[in-house]
N, C-alpha and C positions, 0 to 999 in steps of 0.2 A: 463442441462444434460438430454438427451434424454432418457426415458426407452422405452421397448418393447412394441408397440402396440399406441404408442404415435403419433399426428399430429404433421410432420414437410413439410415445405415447400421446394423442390428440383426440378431442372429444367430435365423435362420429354423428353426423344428422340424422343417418339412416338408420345406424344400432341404437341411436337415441341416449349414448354413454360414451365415455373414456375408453378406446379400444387400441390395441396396438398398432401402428402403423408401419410402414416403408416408407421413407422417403424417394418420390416420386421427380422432384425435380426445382431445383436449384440455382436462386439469383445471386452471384458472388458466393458469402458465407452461410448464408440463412436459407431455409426449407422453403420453398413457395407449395409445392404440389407434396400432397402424400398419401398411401393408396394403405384403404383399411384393410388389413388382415382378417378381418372376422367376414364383412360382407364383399369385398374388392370391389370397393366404390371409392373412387379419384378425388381429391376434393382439394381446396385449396387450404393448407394449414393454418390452424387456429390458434394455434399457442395455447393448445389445452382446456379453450375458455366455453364455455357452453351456456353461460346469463344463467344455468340452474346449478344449486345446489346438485350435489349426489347423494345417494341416500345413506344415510349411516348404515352401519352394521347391526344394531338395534331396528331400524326402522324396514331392512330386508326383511328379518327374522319374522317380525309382525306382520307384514305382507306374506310372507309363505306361511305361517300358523295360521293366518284369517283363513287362506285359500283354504286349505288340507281341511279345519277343524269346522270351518262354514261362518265363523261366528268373526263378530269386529274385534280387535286390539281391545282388552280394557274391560269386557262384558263379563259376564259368570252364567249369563244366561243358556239354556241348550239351545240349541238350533231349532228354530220353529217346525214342524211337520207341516208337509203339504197334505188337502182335503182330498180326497178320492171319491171320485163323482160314482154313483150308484149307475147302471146301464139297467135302461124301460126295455 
């Protein structure tokens, strides 16, 4: 049971993820308001639920290897070179 000012974990519209919160404010027993800790944006409590998956721990990895390495998840291929225009 949550009191006022308590950490709980609720999924953030504006971090776009599960992020820590505070609880912001309180009907009876239950959390109504809770204030994100990463961005401190107020928002009404979710109960965690965000309609999207999260991404696995596999599917991070391959998104930070794609960025860094250039290339897609899966490929062998090398990163294509870009063409260098000649100056007249």
């Amino acid at each position: 049971m949550p009191r006022l000012g308590d950490d709980i974990d609720d999924y953030c519209t504006k971090c776009k993820r599960t992020t820590d919160h505070s609880v912001a404010a309180m009907a009876g027993e239950e959390a109504v308001k809770v204030l994100c800790r990463t961005c401190n944006t107020e928002h009404k409590y979710r109960h965690n639920r965000s309609g999207k998956m999260e991404m696995t721990t596999e599917e991070a990895f391959q998104k930070v290897l794609a960025s860094v390495t250039g290339q897609m998840s899966g490929t062998n291929a090398p990163p294509k070179e870009k063409k260098k225009k000649k100056l007249s």
